[in-house]
N, C-alpha and C positions, 0 to 999 in steps of 0.2 A: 504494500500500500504506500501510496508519495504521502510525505508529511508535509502538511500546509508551511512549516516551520522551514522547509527546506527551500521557497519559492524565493529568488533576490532577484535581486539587478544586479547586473556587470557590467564592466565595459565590452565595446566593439570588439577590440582586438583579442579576447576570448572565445572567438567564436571558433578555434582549432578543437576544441573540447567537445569530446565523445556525446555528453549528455545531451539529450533533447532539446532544442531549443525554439521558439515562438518569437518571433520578432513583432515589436509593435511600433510602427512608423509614426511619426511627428513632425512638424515644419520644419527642423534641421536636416541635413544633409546626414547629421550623424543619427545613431538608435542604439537603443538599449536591447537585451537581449533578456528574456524570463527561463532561467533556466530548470528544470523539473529533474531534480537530480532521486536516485532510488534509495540513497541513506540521507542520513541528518545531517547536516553540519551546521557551524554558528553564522550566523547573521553577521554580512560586512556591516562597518558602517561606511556610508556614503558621504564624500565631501559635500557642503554649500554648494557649490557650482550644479553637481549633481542632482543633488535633492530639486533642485530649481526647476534644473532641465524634465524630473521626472514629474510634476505638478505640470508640464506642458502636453502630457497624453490625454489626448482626447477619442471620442466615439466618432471614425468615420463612415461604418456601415448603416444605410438606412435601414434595413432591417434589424440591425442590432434591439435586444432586448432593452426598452428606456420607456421614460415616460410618453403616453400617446399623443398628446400636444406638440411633442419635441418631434415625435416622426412629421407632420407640418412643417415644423421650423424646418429640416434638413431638407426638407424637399421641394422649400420652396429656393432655398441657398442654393442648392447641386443641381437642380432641373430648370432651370428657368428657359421656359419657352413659351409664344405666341399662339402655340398648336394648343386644342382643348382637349379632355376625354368626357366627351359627355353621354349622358345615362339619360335616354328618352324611354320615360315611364309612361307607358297608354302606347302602342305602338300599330294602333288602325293608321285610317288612311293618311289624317293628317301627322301625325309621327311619323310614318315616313315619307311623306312631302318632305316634311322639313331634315326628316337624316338624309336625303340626296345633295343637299345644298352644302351639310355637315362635311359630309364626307367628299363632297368634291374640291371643296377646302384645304382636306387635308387633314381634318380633325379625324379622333378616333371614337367612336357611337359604340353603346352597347345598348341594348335595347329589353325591356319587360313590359310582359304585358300578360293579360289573363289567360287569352288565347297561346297559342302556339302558333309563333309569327319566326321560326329557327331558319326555313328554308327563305324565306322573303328575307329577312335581317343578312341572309348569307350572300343571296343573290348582287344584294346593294353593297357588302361589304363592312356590312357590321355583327355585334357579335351579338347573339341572343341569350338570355339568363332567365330560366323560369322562373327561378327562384331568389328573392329578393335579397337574401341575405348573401345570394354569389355576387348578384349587381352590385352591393353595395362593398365587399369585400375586394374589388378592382378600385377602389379609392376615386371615383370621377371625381374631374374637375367641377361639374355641373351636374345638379339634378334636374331634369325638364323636366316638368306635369304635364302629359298632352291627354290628360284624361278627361270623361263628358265634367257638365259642372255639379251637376250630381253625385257625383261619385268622387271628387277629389279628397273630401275630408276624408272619407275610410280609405282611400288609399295612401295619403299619406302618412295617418295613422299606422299603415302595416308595412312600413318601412324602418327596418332594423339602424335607429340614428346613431347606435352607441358603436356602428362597424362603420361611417365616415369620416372623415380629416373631420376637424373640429370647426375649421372654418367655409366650410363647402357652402355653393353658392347654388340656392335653388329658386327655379325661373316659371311661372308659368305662360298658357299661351291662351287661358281662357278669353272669351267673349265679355266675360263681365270681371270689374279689377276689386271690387272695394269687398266684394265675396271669398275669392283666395287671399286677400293680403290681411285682412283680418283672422281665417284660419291660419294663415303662414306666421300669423304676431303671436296666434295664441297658442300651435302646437309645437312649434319650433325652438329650440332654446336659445340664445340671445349669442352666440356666438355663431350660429351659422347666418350666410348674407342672403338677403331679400330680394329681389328683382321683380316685379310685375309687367308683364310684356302684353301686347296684341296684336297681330299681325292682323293687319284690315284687308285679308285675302285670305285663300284656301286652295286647296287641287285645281278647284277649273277656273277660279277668277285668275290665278296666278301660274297657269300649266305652260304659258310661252313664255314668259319673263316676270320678275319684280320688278321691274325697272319704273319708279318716281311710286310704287303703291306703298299707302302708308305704311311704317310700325309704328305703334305707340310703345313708350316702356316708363316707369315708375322705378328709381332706383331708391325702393323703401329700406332698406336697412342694409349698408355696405360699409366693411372695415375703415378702418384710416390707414392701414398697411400698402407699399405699394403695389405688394404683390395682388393682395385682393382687388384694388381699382384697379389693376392692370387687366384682370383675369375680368371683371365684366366690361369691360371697354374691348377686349378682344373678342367675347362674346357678342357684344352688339356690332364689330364691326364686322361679323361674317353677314351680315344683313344691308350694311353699309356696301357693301363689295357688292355684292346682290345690285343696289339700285334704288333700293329701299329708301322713301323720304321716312326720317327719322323724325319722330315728336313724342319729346318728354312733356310729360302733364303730368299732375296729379289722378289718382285711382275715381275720386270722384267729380272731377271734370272730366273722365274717359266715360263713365256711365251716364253721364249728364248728355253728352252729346249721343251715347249710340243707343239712349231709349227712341231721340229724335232720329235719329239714320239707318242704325243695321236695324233695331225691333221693326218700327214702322217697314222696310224694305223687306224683311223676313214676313211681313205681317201679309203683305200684300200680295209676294210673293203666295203663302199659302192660299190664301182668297183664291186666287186665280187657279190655284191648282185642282183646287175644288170644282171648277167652273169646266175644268176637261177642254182646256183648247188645246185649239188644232189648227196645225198649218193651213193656208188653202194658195190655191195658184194667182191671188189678190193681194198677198199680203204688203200692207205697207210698213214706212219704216218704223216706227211706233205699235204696231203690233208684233215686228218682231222684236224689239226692245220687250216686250212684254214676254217674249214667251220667252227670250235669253233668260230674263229672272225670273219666270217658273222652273228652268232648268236647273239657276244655279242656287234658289232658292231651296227645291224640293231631291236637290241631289243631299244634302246635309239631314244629317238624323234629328226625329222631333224632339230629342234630348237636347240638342243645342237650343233650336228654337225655345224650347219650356224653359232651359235654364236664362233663356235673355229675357225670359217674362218671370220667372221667381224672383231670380237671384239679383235682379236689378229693381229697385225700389220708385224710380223711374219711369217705370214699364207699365204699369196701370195706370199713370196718367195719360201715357200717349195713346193706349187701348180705349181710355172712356172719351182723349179728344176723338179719335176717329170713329168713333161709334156717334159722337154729336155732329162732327161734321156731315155724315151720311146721312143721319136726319134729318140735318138742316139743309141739306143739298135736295133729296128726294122732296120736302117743303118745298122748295124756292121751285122745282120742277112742276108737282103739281099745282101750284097757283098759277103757272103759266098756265098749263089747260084750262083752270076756271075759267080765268078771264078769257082763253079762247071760246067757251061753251059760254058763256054770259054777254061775248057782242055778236056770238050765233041766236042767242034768245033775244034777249031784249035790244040790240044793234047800237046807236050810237048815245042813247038816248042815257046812260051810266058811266061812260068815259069820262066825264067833266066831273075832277074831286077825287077818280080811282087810280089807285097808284098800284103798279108791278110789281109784286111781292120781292124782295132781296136776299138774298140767301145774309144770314146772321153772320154777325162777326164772332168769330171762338176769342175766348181766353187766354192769353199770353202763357206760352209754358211758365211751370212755376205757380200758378195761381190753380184752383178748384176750381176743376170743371161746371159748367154752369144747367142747375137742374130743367127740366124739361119748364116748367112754368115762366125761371128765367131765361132762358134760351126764348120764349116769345114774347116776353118783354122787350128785351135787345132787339128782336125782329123788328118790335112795332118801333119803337124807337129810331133803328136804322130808317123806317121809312116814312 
């Protein structure tokens, strides 16, 4: 058995001797030598000079046994590069939209998801992980969420946090912002970084190019380290390369506007899908505008759609304007027949004093929609 009593430092120039020896490298040109000898002997003692030199050994293996924080620190010291590893979590269609752009970058993707996505993840050149705890045991640079909005809390939930860097940077790419980033405050522990992102396109608005199509992004909680702003600024600049006009806002100026744009646009889109049109050999240009967003409206799962009407608080305001508007439009329509059927009856003899009915003015977003009794107050007023 080796006696721990037996373990010293020597000098270099001992190194002709039979016993075993482990050399451990340091900044100097010169090293010390651990020798493991099979009997006991006394312990030298070591000049000043020495002792000094031997408080300069340190830990250069990353994997070496140390605290988990410190594996960060080494890795952001010894690896520094531009390239990402990122881990897209949700890996239907739009997950891999977006690992094609990843990966043609240059980045390196691993991919999870519920399904069994191994031969598609392989095809594109990423790696696939059914299991969370593999994903997360490859240390990504980045956690992406490309999951419905339904479903983000329990899955980020069943993400094994205590197997990432400590400082890891997780993004989502939901439709609605102020929904994830409030889960992201509340389940996340204060040392991983926040991102809220939106890409204002999908597979078939963006299948030929990104080029000038928004992203919005929210950088809610990011280190003071350079290493960490370096690592979301190269994240957002793979979307920069892309073409991508870039707009930072706040999470709820992004839901502000897209109860007024994507809801309404998703809104109508469904209306119409309803309605079952169809091409015909007439078509003009405005009925095809209409039936391009039944396509790229009703290409997308009703899980997005409900989540831009839950999870946006926003979202039943512009559902109850649009349902006043339609009101007050089919109104202002049929008073035009009265008055056609009223100078077919009684002819000119009620024109002098009668006025055209006007479609109502709505409600400035922001304000309560206005109920049926006042909506014809405003009418009569308008006229």
């Amino acid at each position: 058995m080796v006696s721990f009593s037996s373990i010293q430092f020597q000098p270099a120039a001992a190194a002709t001797s039979p016993r075993t020896s482990v050399l451990l490298s340091h900044h100097h040109h010169h090293s010390d030598q651990l020798s493991l000898s099979s009997s006991p002997s006394p312990p030298q003692q070591l000049p000043p000079s020495r002792l000094h030199r031997r408080r300069l050994h340190c830990i250069r293996a990353i994997d070496a046994a140390q605290p988990y924080d410190y594996e960060a620190y080494l890795f952001n010291r010894f690896s520094p590069s531009s390239k990402l590893k990122i881990a897209v979590v949700g890996f239907g269609n739009f997950g891999q939209f977006l690992a094609k752009a990843f990966i043609r970058q240059g980045h390196t993707v691993f991919a999870h998801s519920r399904s069994n996505y191994h031969a598609v993840a392989q095809s594109l050149g990423a790696a696939f992980f059914p299991d969370p705890h593999d994903l997360c045991e490859q240390h990504p640079d980045v956690i992406l969420l490309c999951t419905s909005v339904i479903s983000t809390e329990s899955v980020l939930r069943s993400l094994p946090l205590q197997r990432l860097r400590r400082n890891t940077l997780f993004v989502d790419v939901l439709s609605v912002k102020e929904f994830p980033k409030n889960i992201f405050l509340q389940i996340l522990p204060h040392h991983f970084d926040i991102l809220c992102t939106h890409p204002m396109f999908g597979p078939e608005s963006g299948k030929l190019t990104w080029q000038n199509l928004p992203f919005v992004f929210d950088k809610v909680r990011i280190g003071n380290e350079d290493s960490r702003i370096n690592r979301v600024e190269a994240f957002l600049d793979i979307f920069k390369k892309e073409g991508c006009a870039m707009v930072e806002m706040s999470c709820a100026e992004h839901d502000k506007y897209a109860a007024g744009s994507q809801f309404i646009t998703h809104t109508m889109g469904r209306i119409l899908e309803k309605l079952q049109l169809e091409s015909t050999p007439i078509n003009t240009k405005g009925y095809e505008t209409l039936l391009n967003l039944v396509e790229n409206t009703a290409s997308d799962s009703f899980d997005l759609y409900y989540g831009l009407f839950m999870y946006n608080k926003n979202a039943m305001e512009q559902l109850e304007r649009l349902d006043l508007a339609f009101e007050a439009l089919k109104k202002e329509l049929f008073g035009h027949l009265h008055e056609v059927l009223r100078k077919q009856l009684f002819g000119k003899s009620e024109e002098a004093g009668h006025r055209r009915p006007m479609l109502a003015k709505l409600p400035k977003n922001g304000t309560p929609p206005l109920l049926p009794s006042q909506s014809e107050a405003v009418a009569n007023n308008n006229n």
